[in-house]
C-alpha positions as CSV (number, residue, x, y, z in Angstrom):
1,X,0.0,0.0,0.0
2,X,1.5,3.4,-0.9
3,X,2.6,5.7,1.4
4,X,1.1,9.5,1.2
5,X,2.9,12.5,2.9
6,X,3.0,16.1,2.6
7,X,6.7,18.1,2.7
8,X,6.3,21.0,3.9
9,X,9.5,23.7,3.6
10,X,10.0,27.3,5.2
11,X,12.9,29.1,4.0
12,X,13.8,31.7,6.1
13,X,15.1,34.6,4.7
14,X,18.0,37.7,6.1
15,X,15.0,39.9,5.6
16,X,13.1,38.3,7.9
17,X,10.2,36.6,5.2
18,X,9.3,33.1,5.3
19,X,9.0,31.7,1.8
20,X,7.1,28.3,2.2
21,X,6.8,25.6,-0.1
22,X,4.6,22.5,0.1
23,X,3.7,19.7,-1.8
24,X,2.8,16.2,-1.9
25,X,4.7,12.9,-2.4
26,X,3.2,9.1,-2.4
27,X,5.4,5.5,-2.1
28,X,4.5,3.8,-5.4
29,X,5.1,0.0,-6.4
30,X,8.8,-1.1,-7.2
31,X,9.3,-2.6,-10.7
32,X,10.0,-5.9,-9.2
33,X,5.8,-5.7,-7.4
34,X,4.9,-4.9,-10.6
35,X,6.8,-7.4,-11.9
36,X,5.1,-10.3,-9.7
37,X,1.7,-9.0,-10.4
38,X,1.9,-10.2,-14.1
39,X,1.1,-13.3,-15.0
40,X,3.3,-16.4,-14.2
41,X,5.6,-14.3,-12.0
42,X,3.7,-14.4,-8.7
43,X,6.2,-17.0,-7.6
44,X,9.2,-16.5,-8.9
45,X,12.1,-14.7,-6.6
46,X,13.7,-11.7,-6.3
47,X,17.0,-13.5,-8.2
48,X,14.6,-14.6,-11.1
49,X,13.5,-11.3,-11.9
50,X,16.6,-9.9,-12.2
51,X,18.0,-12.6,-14.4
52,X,15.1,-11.9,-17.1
53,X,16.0,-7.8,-16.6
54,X,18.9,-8.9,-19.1
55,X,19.4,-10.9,-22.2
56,X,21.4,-12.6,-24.0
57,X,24.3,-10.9,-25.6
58,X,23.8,-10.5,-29.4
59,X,26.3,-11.3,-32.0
60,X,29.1,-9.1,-33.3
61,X,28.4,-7.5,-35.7
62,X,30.1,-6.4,-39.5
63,X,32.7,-4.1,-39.0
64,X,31.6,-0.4,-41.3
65,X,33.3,0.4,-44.7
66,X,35.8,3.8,-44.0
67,X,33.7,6.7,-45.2
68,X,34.9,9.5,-47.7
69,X,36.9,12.2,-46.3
70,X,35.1,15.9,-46.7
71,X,35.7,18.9,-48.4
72,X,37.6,21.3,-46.6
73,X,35.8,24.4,-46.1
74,X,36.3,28.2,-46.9
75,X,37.5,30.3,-44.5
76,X,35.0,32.8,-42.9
77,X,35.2,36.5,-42.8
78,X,36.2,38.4,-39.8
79,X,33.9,39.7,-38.2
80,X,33.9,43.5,-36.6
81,X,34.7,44.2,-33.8
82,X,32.2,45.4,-31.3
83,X,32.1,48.5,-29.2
84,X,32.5,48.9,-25.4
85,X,29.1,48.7,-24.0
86,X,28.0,50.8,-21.3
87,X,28.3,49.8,-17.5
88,X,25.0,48.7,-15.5
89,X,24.2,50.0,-12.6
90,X,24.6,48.2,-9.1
91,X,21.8,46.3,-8.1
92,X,20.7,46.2,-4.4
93,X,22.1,43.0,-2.0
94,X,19.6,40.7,-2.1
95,X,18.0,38.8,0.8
96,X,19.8,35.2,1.8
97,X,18.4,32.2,3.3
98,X,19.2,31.7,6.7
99,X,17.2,28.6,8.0
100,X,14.9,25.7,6.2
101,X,12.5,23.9,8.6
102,X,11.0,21.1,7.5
103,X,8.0,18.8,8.2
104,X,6.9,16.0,6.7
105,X,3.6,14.7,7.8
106,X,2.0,11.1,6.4
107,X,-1.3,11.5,5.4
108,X,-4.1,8.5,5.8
């Protein structure tokens, strides 16, 4: 049965603002429940589901004829040079976090 909880964060800022942030998270199934829910699987171990996860290996295959080399390219123009752009202005410190609480609370 899957688990439900709610995260709940609170970032506290240098400012003095909380900035909260909540949201909602369930357990799901694991491959391998999934796995033992289909047909013929139900039981089967943990050992036989991981040896079906991977195949046999395949044969080798042919090795690729050499491709044709390119054409070199022209050369492009320089380009001009840019001016100096103008400097922006300062912008105010901004707040930092100081603290994160959090809670996580399961839900029924």
């Amino acid at each position: 049965m899957a688990i439900k909880r709610t995260i709940t964060l609170n970032f506290k800022t240098s400012d003095g603002k909380t900035l909260p942030a909540s949201f909602d998270v369930s357990d799901g199934e694991s491959t391998f429940e999934v796995w033992k829910k289909l047909p013929g699987n139900a039981a089967k171990t943990e050992a036989q589901f991981f040896a079906e996860q991977k195949g046999a290996q395949g044969a080798k295959g042919d090795k690729g004829d050499k491709g044709d080399k390119g054409d070199r390219g022209a050369q492009g123009e320089k380009g001009a040079t840019g001016g100096q752009g103008a400097a922006g202005a300062a912008g105010a410190q901004g707040a930092s976090i100081v603290s994160v609480s959090v809670q996580v609370k399961e839900n029924p």
